[in-house]
C-alpha positions, 0 to 999 in steps of 0.5 A: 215922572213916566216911569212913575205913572208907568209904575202906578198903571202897571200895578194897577192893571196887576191889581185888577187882573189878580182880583178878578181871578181870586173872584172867578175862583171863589165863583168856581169853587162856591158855585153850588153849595159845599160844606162839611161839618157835624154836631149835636141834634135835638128833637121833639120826637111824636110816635105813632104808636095808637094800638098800644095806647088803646090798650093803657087805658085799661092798664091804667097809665095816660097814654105814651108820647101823646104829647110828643117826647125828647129825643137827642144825638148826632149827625155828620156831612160832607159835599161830594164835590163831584155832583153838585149840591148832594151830601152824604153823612151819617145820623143817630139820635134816640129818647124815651118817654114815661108814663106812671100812676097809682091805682088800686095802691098799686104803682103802674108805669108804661115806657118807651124807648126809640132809637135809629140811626142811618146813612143820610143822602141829601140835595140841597136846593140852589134857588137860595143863596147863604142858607142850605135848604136840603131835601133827602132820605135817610136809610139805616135800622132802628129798636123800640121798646116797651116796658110795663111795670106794676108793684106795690112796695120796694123789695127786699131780697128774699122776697125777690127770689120767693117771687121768683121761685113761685109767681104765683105768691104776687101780684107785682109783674113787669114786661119788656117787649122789644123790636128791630127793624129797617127805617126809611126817613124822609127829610128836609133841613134848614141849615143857617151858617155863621162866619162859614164855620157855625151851622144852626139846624132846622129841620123835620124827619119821619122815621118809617119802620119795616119789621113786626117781629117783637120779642118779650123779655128774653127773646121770646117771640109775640104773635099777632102784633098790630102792625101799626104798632110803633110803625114810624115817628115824626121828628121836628128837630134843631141843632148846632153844627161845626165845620165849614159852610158855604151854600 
């Protein structure tokens, strides 16, 4: 019978001594946030792109991205470890939007492209637990695009090359201008885990651009360029992420 109870006690005092340590290293290793993870991002994308909407009007389409447009991609993290609560990854995502309208029985369209992509260093605050509020920047490179058409008709492929051969036989036209440049992106993001291995993303980014050397159709260099043209975009974004969350 004492060796019963002695039994029983022993494993008991084992039990607690075994649980207490499984906790104190959960506590360890979960003390500040830790994840890493990647997944799919969407984003309703509004560009700051006055100076070329002023000059639509006259063109003849509504204004481009007045109502913001869809921009779509990726990113990717993971917590250093070593600094408690900063991450590193990666992100990329890109949209267009268009705008079209018949006017004087000609076809007007207006389009613009934007993408960039970068590296992302992040904080992630520790004032709450089981969600990740993170703050950070993202540094990397982008391109805007711009296209303007007006036609008339479909072609046919002699009138494709009599145009061609001499411009001054139409009236159609079409324009592609085209910008790299550096990007700075402030960011702030949400992310919502579930079961530690799904992550919901909400967030916000505002892309500021660094470069006004535009190039129309094949590389040839534009001049005196606004320099508020496509100059940054404000991103309002939400996606999904796998891979291991604890915050």
């Amino acid at each position: 019978m004492k060796n019963k109870i002695f039994f029983i006690v022993a494993a008991s005092i084992l039990s607690l001594f075994l649980s207490y340590n499984i906790m104190a290293q959960e506590k360890t290793y979960f003390d500040s946030p830790f994840g890493v993870g990647g997944g799919f991002i969407a984003s309703w994308t509004f560009p700051n792109i006055q100076p070329v909407n002023d000059q639509l009007k006259a063109f003849g389409t509504p204004e481009l991205g007045k109502s913001g447009y869809f921009s779509s991609g990726g990113a990717g993290f993971v917590y250093i470890g070593f600094v408690p609560g900063i991450r590193i990854g990666g992100i990329g995502f890109g949209g267009a939007t268009t705008e079209s309208k018949m006017s004087n029985s000609f076809e007007r369209q207006a389009k613009l492209t934007s993408a960039f992509g970068g590296v992302s260093v992040e904080y992630t605050l520790p004032i709450v637990r089981r969600v990740g509020i993170s703050i950070g920047l993202i540094l990397g490179g982008g391109n805007t695009t711009l296209e303007f058409y007006r036609y008339k008709d479909s072609y046919s492929w002699d009138q494709l090359w009599s145009e061609i051969k001499d411009s001054t036989s139409t009236t159609n036209f079409g324009r592609k201008l085209s910008n790299d440049y550096f990007v700075v992106a402030p960011t702030v993001n949400i992310d919502i885990p579930f079961y530690r291995l799904v992550a919901v993303r909400l967030g916000a980014t505002y892309a500021m651009h660094f470069g006004n050397n535009w190039k129309l159709d094949n590389e040839q260099d534009v001049y005196n360029v606004p320099t508020a043209t496509a100059k940054g975009q404000l991103y309002l974004n939400a996606g999904i992420f796998f891979g291991f969350f604890s915050y």
